[in-house]
C-alpha positions, 0 to 999 in steps of 0.5 A: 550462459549456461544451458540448464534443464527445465525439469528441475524441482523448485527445491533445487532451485533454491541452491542454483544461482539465481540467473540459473534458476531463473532461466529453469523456471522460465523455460518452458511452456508459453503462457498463452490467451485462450483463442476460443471463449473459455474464461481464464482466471485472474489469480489475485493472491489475498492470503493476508488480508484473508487472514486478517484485515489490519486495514493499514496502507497495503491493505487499503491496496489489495481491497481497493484493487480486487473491487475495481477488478471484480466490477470490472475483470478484464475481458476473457478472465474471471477474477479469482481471489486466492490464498495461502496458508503457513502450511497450505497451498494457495486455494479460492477464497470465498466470493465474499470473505470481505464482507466481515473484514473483523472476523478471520476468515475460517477453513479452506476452499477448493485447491487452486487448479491452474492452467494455460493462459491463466495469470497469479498476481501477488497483490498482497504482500505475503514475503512470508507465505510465497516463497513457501509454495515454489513448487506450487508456483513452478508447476503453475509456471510450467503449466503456461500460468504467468507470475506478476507481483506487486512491488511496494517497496524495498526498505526491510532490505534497504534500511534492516535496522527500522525492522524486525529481524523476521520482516528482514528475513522474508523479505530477502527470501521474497526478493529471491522468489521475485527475481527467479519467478516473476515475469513482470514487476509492477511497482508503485512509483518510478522510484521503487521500480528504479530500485527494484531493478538496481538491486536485482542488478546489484544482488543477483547480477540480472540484466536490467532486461531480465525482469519486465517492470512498470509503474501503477499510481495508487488511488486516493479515493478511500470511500473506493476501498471498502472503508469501515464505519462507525465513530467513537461516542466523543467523535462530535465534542472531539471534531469540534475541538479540532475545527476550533483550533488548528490540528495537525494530523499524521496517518500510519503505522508507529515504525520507525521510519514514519518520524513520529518521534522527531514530530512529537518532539517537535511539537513538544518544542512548540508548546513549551516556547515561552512565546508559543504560537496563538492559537497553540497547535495539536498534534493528532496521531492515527496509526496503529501500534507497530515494531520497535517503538515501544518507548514511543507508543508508551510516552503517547500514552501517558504525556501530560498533553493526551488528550488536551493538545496530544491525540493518539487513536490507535484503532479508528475506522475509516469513516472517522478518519475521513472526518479527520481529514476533513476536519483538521488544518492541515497533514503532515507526512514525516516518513523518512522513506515511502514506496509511495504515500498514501496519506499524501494524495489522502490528504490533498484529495480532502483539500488539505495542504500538506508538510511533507519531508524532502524524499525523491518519491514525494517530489515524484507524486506531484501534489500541489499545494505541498510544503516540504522540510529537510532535516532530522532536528525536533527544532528544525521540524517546529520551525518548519510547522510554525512557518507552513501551519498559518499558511495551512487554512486555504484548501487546495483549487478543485482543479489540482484535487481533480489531478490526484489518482482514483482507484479506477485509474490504478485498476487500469494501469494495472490491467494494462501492465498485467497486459490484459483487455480492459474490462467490458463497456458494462463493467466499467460503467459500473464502476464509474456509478460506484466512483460517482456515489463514493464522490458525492458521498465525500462531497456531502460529508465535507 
């Protein structure tokens, strides 16, 4: 390969190949830990949830990360949360801008100054925003900080049909900014990583060596993530129609790829079989209105079963939906393609089995106690619910609940790819009370 300068600014990086670019942005200064007792930074980018909180599965990510990094930092560094704007470098966003979750946070904090020895991690997913700030990026690069980024998928490359075209666009900028930036991957699940690398190696032609990846596992402890409370005024008369007959829960976003289509149809075929299952089913649906399902989004909201055997909530808060979790026969997980699956391990940690389509990442989990299905048919999914819901009541051996992930280990896998020191005794303790409070908390609330 050829030799090229280190010196060149991030705008003609864009033009270069991206292995020359790569290797532009790569040499250079060392980034190094400090031998005396100056504190470095944990640059944690936030940018979206900063800006606003949709509290859906990524989100759920970032906030659940930055608490167990802040309880507990890594020895030497300070955690610092960081964020971008459309128009503005990254700046320090405030201690507690979690704090009011619903409000959008206002104004700017003191500019990012980056040095030696410190790390950025690109937690959030902001394939909107990073790739507007190379040059800061670059000069950070060239100063000794060191570029991780978190990888939760590839689909909106993958599959660009089941997304905007805007989604498409960023993120076929973002993969770029990955590919020339980035001195490790973490990714969710062996799965991403595998294809991280594939298309690296397919699009950019890099060696499988060229970017550092690893794998971190996600938490399924929600009460570890900063959930919001308060019930809506029906919650009782609601969770006690839904202990009384069986209820089916789906969790996340109305996109395409997640199945709620062939799953309402489904459904609709149980309930119009002229001998239909005793007791007939419900269906509960939490998600908040996504992309390209808008004929979808309409038909949940005037069928003739809302609110009788059909029930959509839109926007409800956490604590409401762990009553779900708790409350309803068992989850069904329809997605046609996942990074991971939060719902999944969600699920299983409450007790519940689970119906699962048949994808390689939901066989790489491991949860016991889970069914899978195959197929696309609405009937094909109504014979799979009618065989696993009877079966569905029997919740799972604490022995396997206590096998899923917390939040506390992903911290530690993470810390541990971003290869840091784990955080101090003392820290860690304290994270381990916050686990503890959070499991008897759920413990009391089943």
């Amino acid at each position: 390969m050829m030799k090229i300068s280190r010196n060149l600014p991030a705008w003609l990086l864009k033009l270069l190949p991206v292995q020359l670019a790569r290797q532009s942005a790569m040499t250079g200064v060392q980034a190094s830990l400090p031998t005396d007792t100056l504190m470095r930074q944990l640059l944690i980018d936030v940018s979206v949830i900063h800006q606003s909180d949709a509290r859906t599965g990524i989100q759920r990510v970032v906030r659940a990360l930055l608490l167990q990094l802040i309880a507990a930092p890594p020895r030497g560094f300070r955690v610092c949360p960081v964020f971008a704007t459309r128009h503005q470098g990254y700046c320090h966003a405030a201690p507690r801008f979690m704090a009011q979750p619903d409000e959008p946070q206002q104004g700017l904090g003191a500019p990012v100054k980056a040095q030696n020895g410190d790390l950025f991690l690109a937690l959030d997913l902001a394939a909107h925003l990073l790739p507007r700030h190379q040059a800061q990026v670059l000069g950070w690069k060239k100063s000794g900080v060191s570029v991780h980024v978190v990888v939760y998928d590839l689909l909106p490359l993958q599959h660009p049909q089941w997304f905007n075209k805007t989604t498409t666009r960023n993120f076929k900028r973002w993969i770029k900014w990955v590919a020339v930036y980035a001195d490790n991957a973490i990714c969710v699940s062996e799965s991403v990583k595998d294809e991280l690398t594939a298309w690296l190696s397919a699009k950019f032609d890099l060696p499988g060596t060229a970017l550092p990846a690893s794998k971190m596992v996600l938490g399924a402890d929600i009460e570890a993530s900063a959930p919001s409370g308060g019930l809506p005024p029906d919650a009782g008369f609601l969770l006690a129609r839904l202990r009384n007959t069986p209820a089916v829960l789906m969790v996340g976003t109305l996109e395409p790829r997640k199945g709620h289509d062939q799953t309402l149809a489904a459904f609709e075929h149980l309930w119009k079989l002229p001998t239909p299952p005793v007791p007939v089913p419900l269906l509960v649906i939490v998600g908040r209105p996504g992309w390209k399902t808008e004929a979808l989004q309409e038909r949940l909201r005037r069928h003739p079963q809302a609110g009788k055997r059909l029930f959509w909530f839109d926007n409800i808060s956490d604590e409401f939906l762990l009553r779900l979790y708790t409350t309803c026969r068992g989850v069904l997980v329809a997605s046609r393609a996942e990074g991971f699956g939060l719902p999944l391990v969600e699920a299983a940690l409450h007790g519940k089995p689970v119906l699962v389509r048949d994808i390689p990442v939901f066989r790489e989990i491991e949860v016991a106690g889970v069914t899978y299905f195959n197929g696309e048919t609405p009937q094909g999914l109504a014979t799979a619910i009618n065989q696993w819901l009877p079966r569905a009541g029997a919740a799972l051996p604490g022995w396997a609940r206590a096998k899923l992930p917390t939040w506390q280990l992903a911290a530690a896998q993470l810390t541990h790819a971003l290869g840091l020191p784990q955080g101090t005794a003392a820290a860690a303790s304290t994270v381990k009370r916050s686990n503890r409070s959070a499991r008897a908390a759920r413990g009391a609330a089943v």
